[in-house]
C-alpha positions as CSV (number, residue, x, y, z in Angstrom):
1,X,0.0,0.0,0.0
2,X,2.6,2.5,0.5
3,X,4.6,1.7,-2.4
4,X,1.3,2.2,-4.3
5,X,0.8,5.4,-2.3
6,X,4.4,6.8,-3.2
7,X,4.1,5.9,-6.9
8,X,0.7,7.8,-7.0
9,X,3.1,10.7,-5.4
10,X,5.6,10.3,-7.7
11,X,3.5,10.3,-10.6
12,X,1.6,13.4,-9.6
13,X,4.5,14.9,-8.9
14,X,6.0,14.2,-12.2
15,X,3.0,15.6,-13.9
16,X,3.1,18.7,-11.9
17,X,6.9,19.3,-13.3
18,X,6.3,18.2,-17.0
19,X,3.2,21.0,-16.9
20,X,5.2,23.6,-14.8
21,X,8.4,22.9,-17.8
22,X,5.6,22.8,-20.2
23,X,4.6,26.5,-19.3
24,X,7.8,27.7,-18.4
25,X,9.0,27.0,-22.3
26,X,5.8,28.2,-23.7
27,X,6.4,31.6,-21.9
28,X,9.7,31.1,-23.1
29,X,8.3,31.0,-27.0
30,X,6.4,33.9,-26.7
31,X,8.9,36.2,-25.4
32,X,11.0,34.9,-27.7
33,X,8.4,35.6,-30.3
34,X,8.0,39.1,-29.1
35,X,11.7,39.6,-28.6
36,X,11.9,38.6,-32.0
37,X,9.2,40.9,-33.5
38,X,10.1,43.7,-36.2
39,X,11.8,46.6,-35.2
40,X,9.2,48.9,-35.7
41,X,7.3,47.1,-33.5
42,X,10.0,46.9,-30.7
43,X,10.2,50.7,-31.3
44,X,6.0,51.1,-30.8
45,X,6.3,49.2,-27.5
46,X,9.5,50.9,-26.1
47,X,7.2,54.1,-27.1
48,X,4.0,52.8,-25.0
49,X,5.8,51.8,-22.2
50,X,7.1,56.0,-22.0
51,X,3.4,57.1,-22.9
52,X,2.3,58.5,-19.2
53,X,0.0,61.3,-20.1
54,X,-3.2,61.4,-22.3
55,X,-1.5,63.5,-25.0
56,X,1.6,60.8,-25.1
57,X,-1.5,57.7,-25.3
58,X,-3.3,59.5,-27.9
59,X,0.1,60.7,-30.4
60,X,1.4,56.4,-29.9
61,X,-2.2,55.6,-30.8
62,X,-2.1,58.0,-33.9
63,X,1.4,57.2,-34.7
64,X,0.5,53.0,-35.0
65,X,-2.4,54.0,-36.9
66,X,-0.3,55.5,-39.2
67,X,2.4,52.5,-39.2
68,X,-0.5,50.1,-39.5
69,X,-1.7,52.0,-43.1
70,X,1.6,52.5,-44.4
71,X,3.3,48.9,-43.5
72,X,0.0,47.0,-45.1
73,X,0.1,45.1,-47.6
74,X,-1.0,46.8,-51.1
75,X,-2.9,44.6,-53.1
76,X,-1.4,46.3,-56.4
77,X,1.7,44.8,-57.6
78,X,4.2,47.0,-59.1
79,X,5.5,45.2,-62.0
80,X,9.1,45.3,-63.2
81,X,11.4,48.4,-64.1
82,X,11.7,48.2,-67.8
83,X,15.1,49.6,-67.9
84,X,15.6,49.0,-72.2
85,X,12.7,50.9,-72.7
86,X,14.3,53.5,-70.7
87,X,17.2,53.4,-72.2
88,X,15.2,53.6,-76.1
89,X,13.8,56.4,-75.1
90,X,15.7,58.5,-73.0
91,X,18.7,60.2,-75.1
92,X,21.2,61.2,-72.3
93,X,23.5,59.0,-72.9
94,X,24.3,56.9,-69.4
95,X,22.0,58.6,-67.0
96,X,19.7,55.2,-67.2
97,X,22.8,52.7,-66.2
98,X,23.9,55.4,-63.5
99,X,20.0,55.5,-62.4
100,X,20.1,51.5,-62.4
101,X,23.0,51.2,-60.8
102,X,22.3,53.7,-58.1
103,X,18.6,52.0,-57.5
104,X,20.0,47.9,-57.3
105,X,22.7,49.0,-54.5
106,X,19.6,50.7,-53.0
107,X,17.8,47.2,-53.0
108,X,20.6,45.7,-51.6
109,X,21.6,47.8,-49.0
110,X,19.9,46.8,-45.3
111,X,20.6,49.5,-42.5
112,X,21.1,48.3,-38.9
113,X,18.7,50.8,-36.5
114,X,18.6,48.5,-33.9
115,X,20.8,51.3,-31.8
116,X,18.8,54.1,-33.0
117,X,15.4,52.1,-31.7
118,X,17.0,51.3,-28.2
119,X,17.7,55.0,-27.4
120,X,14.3,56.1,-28.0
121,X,12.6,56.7,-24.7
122,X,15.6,56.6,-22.6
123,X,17.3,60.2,-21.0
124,X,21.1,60.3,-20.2
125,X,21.4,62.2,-17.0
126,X,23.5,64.9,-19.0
127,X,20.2,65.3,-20.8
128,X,18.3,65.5,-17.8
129,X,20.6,68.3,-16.4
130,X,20.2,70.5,-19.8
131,X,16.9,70.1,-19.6
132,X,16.4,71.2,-16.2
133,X,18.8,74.4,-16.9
134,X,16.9,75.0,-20.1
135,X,13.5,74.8,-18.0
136,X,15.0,77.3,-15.8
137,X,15.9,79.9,-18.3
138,X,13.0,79.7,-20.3
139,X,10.9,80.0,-17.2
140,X,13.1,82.9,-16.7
141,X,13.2,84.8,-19.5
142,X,9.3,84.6,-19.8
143,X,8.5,86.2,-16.8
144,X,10.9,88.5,-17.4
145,X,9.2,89.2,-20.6
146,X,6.0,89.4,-19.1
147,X,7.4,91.8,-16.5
148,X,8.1,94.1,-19.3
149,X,4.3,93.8,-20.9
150,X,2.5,94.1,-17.2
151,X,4.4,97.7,-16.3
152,X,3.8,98.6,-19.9
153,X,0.0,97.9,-19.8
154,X,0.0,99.4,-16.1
155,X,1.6,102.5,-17.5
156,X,-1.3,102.7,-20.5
157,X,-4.2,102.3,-18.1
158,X,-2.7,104.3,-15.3
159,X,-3.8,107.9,-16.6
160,X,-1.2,110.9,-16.5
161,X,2.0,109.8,-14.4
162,X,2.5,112.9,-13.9
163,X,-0.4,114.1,-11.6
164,X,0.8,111.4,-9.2
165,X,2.3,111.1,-6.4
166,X,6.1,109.1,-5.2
167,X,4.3,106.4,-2.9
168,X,1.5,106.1,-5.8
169,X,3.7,105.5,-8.2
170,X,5.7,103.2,-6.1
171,X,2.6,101.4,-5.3
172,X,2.1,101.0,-9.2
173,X,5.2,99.2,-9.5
174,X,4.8,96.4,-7.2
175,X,6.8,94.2,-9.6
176,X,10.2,96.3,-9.7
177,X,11.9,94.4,-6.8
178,X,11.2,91.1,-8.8
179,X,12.6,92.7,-12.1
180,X,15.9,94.1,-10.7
181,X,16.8,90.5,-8.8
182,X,15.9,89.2,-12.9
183,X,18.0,91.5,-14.2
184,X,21.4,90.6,-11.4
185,X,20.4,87.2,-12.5
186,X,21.3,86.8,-16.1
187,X,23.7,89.4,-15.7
188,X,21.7,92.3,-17.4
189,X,22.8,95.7,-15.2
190,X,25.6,96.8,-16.9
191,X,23.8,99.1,-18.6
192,X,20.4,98.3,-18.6
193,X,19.1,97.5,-22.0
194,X,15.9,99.3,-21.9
195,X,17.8,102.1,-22.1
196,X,18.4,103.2,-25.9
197,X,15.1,101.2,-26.6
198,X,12.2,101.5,-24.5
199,X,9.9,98.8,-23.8
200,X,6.9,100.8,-25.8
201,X,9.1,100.8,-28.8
202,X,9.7,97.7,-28.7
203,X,6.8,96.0,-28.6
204,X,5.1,98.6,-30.8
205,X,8.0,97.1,-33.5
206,X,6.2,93.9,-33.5
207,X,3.5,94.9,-35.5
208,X,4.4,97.8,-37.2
209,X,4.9,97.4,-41.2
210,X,8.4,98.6,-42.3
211,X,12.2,97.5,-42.2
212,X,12.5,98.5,-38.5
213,X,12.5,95.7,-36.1
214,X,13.4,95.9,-32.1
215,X,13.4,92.9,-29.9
216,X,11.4,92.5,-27.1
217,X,14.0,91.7,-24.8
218,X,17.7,92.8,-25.4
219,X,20.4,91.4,-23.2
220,X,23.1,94.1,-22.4
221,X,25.8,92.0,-23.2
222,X,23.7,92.2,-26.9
223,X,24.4,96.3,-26.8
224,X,27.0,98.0,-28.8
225,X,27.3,100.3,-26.1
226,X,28.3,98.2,-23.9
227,X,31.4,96.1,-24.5
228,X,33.8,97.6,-22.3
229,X,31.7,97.1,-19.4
230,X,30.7,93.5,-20.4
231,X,34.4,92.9,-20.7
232,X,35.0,94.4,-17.2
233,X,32.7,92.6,-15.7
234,X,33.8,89.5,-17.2
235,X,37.8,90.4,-16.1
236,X,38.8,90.7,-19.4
């Protein structure tokens, strides 16, 4: 009875393992399947797997739309190049053989972009640094900007500056504090650049109609009037 008992043990167990092997190398064949799956394909998952937001979802649906349409099959066979009716009728002598030649190393040729593919989605810290600096200046330089627009708009809405008093006017421009820390921070104070070119003209220049043009924003490094005292500032 116990021998009987142990062979029913043993044989259950050896079942178990020749299912459990059984599904361990199917799982096996599919991701070797997918593993093995075209590199356009590789690419569309690598893309999913970095698609967090709605937007990134709905451009990798759009974009594997598009792959799908252009990667099916077309039921219209193109038939072959008749290159010696080319060559009958067009008179430049060897353009077609230069064409011909040109096209059948084309066919031949296989490019290797299995590097290009495994780069996609994946940020280098060095990246991830010049992203964050370029973050920072942009979000700089636009409120900067838009310092520039709000004072100007105060100004225009304000009435007659002139008919009002110091503490008034000081109250009117609440954001100066903010725009002379801006201007020590990307090094514009030596001389200001608002200077030669207020900031009516040059927005005014934006969307006027002639050959004159003044940026918004001018560094004063940017000035001609100002080299030497760039150049002292920088020790030079």
């Amino acid at each position: 009875y116990n021998l009987k008992l142990n062979m029913q043990k043993l044989g259950q167990n050896t079942t178990k393992s020749f299912i459990k092997q059984a599904e361990r190398a199917f799982s096996a064949v599919v991701a070797g399947q997918q593993n093995h799956n075209e590199l356009t394909n590789n690419w569309l998952l690598r893309l999913r797997d970095t698609a967090h937001t709605a937007e990134a979802k709905d451009a990798h649906a759009q974009l594997g739309a598009i792959l799908d349409y252009y990667n099916s099959k077309n039921k219209k066979q193109l038939g072959e190049i008749d290159w010696d009716h080319f060559n009958e009728t067009i008179h430049t002598e060897g353009v077609v053989d230069k064409i011909k030649a040109k096209y059948d190393n084309f066919m031949a040729s296989e490019y290797n972009v299995e590097s290009a593919v495994s780069k996609c989605g994946h940020v280098t810290p060095k990246m991830q640094a010049l992203d964050v600096a370029m973050q920072y200046n942009y979000q700089l330089y636009l409120a900067h900007y838009f310092c520039h627009l709000e004072q100007l708009e105060t100004m225009r809405n304000s009435g007659d500056i002139n008919s009002m008093g110091p503490l008034e006017m000081v109250k009117l421009m609440r954001g100066d504090s903010v725009h002379q820390t801006m201007e020590q921070e990307i090094g514009n104070f030596s001389p200001e650049s608002v200077n030669e070119e207020g900031v009516y003209t040059r927005i005014c220049t934006q969307f006027s109609w002639g050959t004159k043009h003044t940026m918004p924003f001018s560094h004063s490094s940017d000035a001609i009037n100002c080299v030497a005292a760039t150049t002292g500032k920088l020790g030079q």
